[in-house]
N, C-alpha and C positions, 0 to 999 in steps of 0.2 A: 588131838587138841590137848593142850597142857591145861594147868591146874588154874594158870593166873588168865587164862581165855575164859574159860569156864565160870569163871568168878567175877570176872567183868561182865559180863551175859548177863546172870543172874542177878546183879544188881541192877543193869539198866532194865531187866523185864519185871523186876522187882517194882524197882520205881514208876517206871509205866504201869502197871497194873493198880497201884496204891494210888497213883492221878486220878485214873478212871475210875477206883471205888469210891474217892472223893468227889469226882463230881458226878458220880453216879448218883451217891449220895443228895444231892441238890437236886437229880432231875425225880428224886423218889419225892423227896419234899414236896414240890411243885404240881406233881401231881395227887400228894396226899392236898392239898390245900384246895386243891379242885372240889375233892368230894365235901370237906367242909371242917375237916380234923387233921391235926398235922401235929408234930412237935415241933418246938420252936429252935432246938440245938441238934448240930447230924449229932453230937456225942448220942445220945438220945437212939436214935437210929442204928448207931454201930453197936450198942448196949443188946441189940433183940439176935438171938443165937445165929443164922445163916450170915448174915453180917460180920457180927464179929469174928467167926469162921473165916470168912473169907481174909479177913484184917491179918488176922494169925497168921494163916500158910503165906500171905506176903509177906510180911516180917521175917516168917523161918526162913524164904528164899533168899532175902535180901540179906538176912546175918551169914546164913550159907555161901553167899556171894563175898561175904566180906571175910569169912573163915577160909 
């Protein structure tokens, strides 16, 4: 596999991934509003550490994908 395969990949699994921690993000919400507390912006949400964890290594693969 060459280098510009490799990089194409990485961007489409990049961007898939960042979809679904986006609307993962809304299905956390929804069920935080169930119990009775919720924040009102996902900013909010990506702000609490395993979150934004995850936000980060997608980015890294996706500029990886682009390097």
């Amino acid at each position: 596999m060459n280098k510009t395969f490799v990089g194409s990949l990485a961007i489409i699994f990049g961007g898939l991934v960042l979809s679904l921690q986006l609307y993962g993000l809304k299905i956390i919400q929804l069920l935080d509003m169930q119990t009775g507390s919720w924040n009102t912006y996902a900013i909010d949400y990506a702000k609490e550490t395993p979150m934004s964890l995850a936000i980060v290594i997608t980015i890294v693969v996706i500029i990886y994908g682009i390097v």
